[in-house]
N, C-alpha and C positions, 0 to 999 in steps of 0.2 A: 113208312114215311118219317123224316126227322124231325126234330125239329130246330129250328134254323132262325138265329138271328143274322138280322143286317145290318150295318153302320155305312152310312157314308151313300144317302141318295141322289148322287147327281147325275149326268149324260148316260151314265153308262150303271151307277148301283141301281136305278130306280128301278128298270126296267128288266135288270135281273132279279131283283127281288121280286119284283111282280111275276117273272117266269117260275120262280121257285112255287110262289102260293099256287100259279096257275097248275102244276104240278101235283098239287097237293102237298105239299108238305107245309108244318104250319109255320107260320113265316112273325116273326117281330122285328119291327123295322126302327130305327132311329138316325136322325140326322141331325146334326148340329145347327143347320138354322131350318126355322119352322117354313112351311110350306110345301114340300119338296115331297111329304109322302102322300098325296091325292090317288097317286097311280098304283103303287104296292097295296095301298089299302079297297082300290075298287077291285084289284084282282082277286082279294081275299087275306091280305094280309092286316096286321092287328100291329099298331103305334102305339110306342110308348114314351114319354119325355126324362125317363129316367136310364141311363146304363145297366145300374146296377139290377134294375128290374125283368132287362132284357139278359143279362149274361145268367143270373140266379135259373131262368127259365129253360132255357137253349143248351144243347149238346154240342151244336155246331156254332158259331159265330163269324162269318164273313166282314170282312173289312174291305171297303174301298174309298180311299180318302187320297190327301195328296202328297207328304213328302214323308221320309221318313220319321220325322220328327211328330207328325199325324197320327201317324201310327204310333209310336210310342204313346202319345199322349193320351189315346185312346183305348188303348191297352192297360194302360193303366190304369184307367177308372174301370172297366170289364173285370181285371181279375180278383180283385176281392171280393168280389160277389159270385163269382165263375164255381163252378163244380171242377174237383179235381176231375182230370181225366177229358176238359172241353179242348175240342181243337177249331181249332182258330187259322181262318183261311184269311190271309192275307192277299186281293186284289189287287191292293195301290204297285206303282211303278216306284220302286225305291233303293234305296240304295243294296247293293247285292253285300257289302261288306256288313250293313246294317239290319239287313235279311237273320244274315246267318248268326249275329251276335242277339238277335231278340228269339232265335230259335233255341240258343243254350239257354236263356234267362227264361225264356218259360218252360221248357224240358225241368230246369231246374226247382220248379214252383209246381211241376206235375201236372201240368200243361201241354199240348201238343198244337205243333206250329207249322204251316207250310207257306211260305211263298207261294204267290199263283197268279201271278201280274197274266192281264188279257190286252188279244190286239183285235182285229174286227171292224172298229171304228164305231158311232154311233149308230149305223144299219145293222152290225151285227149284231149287237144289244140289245137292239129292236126285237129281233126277228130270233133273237138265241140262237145263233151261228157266233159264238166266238171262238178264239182257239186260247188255251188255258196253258202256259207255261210252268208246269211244278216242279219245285227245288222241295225238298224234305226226305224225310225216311217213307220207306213200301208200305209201311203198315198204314200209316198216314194216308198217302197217297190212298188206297184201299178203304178206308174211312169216307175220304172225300168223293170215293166216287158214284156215293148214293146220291149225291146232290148236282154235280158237274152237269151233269146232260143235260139240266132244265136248262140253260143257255150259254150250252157251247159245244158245237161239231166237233170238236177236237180238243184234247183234253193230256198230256203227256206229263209220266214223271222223268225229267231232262238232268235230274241229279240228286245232288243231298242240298244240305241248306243252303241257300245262297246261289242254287243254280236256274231257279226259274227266273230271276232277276238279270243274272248272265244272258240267260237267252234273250229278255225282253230289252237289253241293250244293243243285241246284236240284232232283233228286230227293227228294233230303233234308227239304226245305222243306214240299215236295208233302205226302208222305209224312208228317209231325210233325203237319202240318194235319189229315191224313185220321184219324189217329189221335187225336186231341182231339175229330173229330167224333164219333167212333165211341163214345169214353168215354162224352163228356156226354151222347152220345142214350141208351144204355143205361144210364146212371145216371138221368137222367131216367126214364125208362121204369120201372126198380127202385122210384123215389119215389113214383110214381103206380100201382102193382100191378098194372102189366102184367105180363104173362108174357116173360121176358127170350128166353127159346129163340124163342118165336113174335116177339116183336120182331125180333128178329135178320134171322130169317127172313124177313119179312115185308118189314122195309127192304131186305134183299140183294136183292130180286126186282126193285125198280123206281128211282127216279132217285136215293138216299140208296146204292145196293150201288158196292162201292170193293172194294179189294183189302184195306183193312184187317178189312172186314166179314167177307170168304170167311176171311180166316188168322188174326185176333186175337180176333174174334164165337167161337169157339169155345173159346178160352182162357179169356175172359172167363166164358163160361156154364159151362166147369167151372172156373173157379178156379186155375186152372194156371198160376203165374207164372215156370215154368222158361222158361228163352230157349232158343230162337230167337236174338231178336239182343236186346241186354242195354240198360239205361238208360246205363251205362257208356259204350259204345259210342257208345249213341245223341247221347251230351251231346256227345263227343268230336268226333265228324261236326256237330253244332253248331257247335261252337268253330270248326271249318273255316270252315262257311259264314258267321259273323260276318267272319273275315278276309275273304274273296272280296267280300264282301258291303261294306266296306270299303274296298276296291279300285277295284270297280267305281261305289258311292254308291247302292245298295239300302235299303230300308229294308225290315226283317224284324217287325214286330209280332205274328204272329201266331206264329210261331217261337219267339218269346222269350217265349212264353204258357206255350206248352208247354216250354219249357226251364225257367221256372220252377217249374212245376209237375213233372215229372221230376226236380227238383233236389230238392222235397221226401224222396223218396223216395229218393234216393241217402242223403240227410245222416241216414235212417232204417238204413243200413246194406243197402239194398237196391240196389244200384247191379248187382249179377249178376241182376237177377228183367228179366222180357220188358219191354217199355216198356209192352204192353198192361196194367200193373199199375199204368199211371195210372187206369183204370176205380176201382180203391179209393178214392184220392184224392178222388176228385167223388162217389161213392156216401153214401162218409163225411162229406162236407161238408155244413152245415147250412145255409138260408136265411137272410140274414142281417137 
């Protein structure tokens, strides 16, 4: 068993942290505002209010916070007190060009670094079914994979630095699509009196069922705009993939559908409601 700090307890670090402890491994956990560790620590896991406490301790160190600049900042207080030789998983969704340049700087400090952004949503988190996108070196990868399985069915090394962040954009892209299909169908559906629950139902069963249909189809039919994962968020992991996207000479149209349409709703004060709270948007829209 390793042992294994955590950073960054929210929707989705708490409850992996707590699958690691529940694992057995020994788990120290920190998050930047207080509250947030109740759940790592009834699994078995041990809090501490200091970085340095936790990195001096830990072989492994997991990171999931929010933008790149998160991670840097966090990072930086972790390695001064880190043991040569710590590798450092990085969770958050961040920039992939930012990825690979915080993976020469600790290479270079004798540190080891991977990318490892997750997708799953908040039930996979739950239930430790996520799927693990990893950008770094094999040996690495090989390190990380005494710890992975506590909460994630699927676990892949997809490149060298900077490539698990590529995937989790083109995830992203996926994913912003699926979810605009899902709107418009059941807004359409709303417009024409259908019955939205039997809709729902009906599309999940054959070529239209997606994964937005099983986890957001339900929100939608009750009205429930608590996240999950936030518009905030969602625009943020955007903004990623525009860079990448950039990089590479993509073209995103459909993305940028939904980005604008998401954006409505943030500039409404809504930027913490699920993304599936674009269904309102197109509900409310009128023929034109």
């Amino acid at each position: 068993m390793a042992r294994v700090g955590f950073v960054g307890l929210g929707v989705m670090g708490s409850p992996m942290a707590g699958h690691l402890a529940k694992a057995g491994h020994s788990v120290t956990v920190w998050n930047r505002s207080t509250g947030k560790s109740a759940h790592a620590v009834e699994c078995g896991a041990s809090e501490v209010r200091d970085l340095a406490e936790l990195a001096a301790g830990c072989e492994v160190v997991c990171t999931c916070v929010g933008r790149t600049e998160d991670v840097r900042q966090v990072l930086a207080m972790l390695m001064p007190a880190a043991k040569p030789g710590t590798l450092f998983i990085d969770h958050s969704t961040i920039s992939s060009t930012g990825a690979a340049q915080i993976h020469s700087e600790l290479a270079a400090e004798g540190f080891s670094f991977l990318d490892a952004p997750i997708t799953g949503g908040s039930m996979g988190a739950q239930k430790g079914q996520l799927t693990v996108f990893v950008g770094g070196t094999a040996d690495d990868f090989e390190r990380a994979k005494a710890i992975l399985p506590a909460y994630s069915k699927r676990y892949e090394l997809v490149g060298g630095p900077g490539a698990g962040q590529l995937m989790k954009a083109a995830n992203q892209i996926a994913v912003g699509g699926a979810l605009l299909a899902l709107c418009e169908s059941l807004a359409f559906a709303h417009k024409s009196g259908l019955d939205l629950a039997q809709t729902r139902d009906l599309l999940s069963t054959g070529a239209a069922g997606s994964w937005a249909f099983e986890n957001y189809g339900p929100k939608i039919l009750a009205q429930d705009w608590s996240p999950g994962f936030s518009i905030d968020n969602q625009l943020k992991d955007f903004g990623y993939c525009h860079e990448s996207a950039e990089v590479v000479g993509a073209w995103l149209p459909g993305m940028t559908v939904v980005e604008e349409l998401l954006q409505r709703l943030q500039s409404q004060g809504r930027g913490g409601d699920t993304t599936a709270a674009l269904y309102e948007v197109l509900a409310q829209a009128g023929a034109d």
